[in-house]
N, C-alpha and C positions, 0 to 999 in steps of 0.2 A: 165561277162554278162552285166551288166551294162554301163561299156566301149565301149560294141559290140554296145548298143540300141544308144547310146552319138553319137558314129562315125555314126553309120548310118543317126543320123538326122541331123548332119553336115554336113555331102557329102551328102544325099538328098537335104539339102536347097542349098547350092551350084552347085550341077547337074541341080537340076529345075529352078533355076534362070539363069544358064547360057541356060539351054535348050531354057526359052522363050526371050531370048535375042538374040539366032540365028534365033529361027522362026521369019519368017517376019510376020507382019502386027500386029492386036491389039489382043489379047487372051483375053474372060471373064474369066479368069480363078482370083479366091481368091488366095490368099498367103498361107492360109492353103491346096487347093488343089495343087496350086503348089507345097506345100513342099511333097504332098502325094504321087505325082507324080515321083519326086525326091526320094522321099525314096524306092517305090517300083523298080522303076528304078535300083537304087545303090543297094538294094540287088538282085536282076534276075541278073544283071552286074557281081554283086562279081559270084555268085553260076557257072554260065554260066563258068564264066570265071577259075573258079575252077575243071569244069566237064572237060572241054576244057585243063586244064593242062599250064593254063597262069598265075595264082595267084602263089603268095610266090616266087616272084624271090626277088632279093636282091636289094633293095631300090627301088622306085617305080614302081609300075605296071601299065604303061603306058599304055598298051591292056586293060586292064580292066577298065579303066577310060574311055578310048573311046566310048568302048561297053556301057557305064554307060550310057554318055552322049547322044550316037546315042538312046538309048533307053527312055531316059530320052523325045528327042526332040520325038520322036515318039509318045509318051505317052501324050506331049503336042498339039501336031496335032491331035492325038483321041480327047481329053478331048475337043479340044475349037472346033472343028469338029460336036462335038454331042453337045455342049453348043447353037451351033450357029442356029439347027434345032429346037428349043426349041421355044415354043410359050410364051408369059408375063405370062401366068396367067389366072385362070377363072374372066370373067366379065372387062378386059381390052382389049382394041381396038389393043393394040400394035401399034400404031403409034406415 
């Protein structure tokens, strides 16, 4: 169980950083929502790809990494998509 939460936030942090390294341009996104990103990503990826009948082949699961990743970059286009519509704050000009 423990092992399971370690890997997930491992390949979170690595899904999500490669995800905002494909999207172009600048993301406000934190490192912590990055990583959040990335982790929900990497498990919808694993499960999907479990339901799908593509996980537990014999050495890496290359389809399910993908999936991870496309998911991951998607996840990143939502989040800095709706970051972007976002006003500063009460009582700032935002300029």
């Amino acid at each position: 169980m423990i092992g399971a939460i370690v890997s997930a936030v491992v390949i979170g942090a690595i899904i999500g950083a490669l995800a905002r390294l494909i999207v172009p341009g600048k993301q406000n996104m934190s490192i912590g929502l990055t990583l959040i990103v990335g982790i929900v990503a990497a498990l919808l990826g694993t499960l999907i790809a479990q339901l799908a009948g593509w996980a537990d082949t014999k050495g890496i699961d290359w389809i399910e990494h993908i999936l991870q990743l496309v998911l991951a970059i998607a996840g990143v286009l939502l989040v800095s998509r709706m970051s972007t519509g976002r006003t500063h704050g009460p009582g700032t000009t935002g300029v």
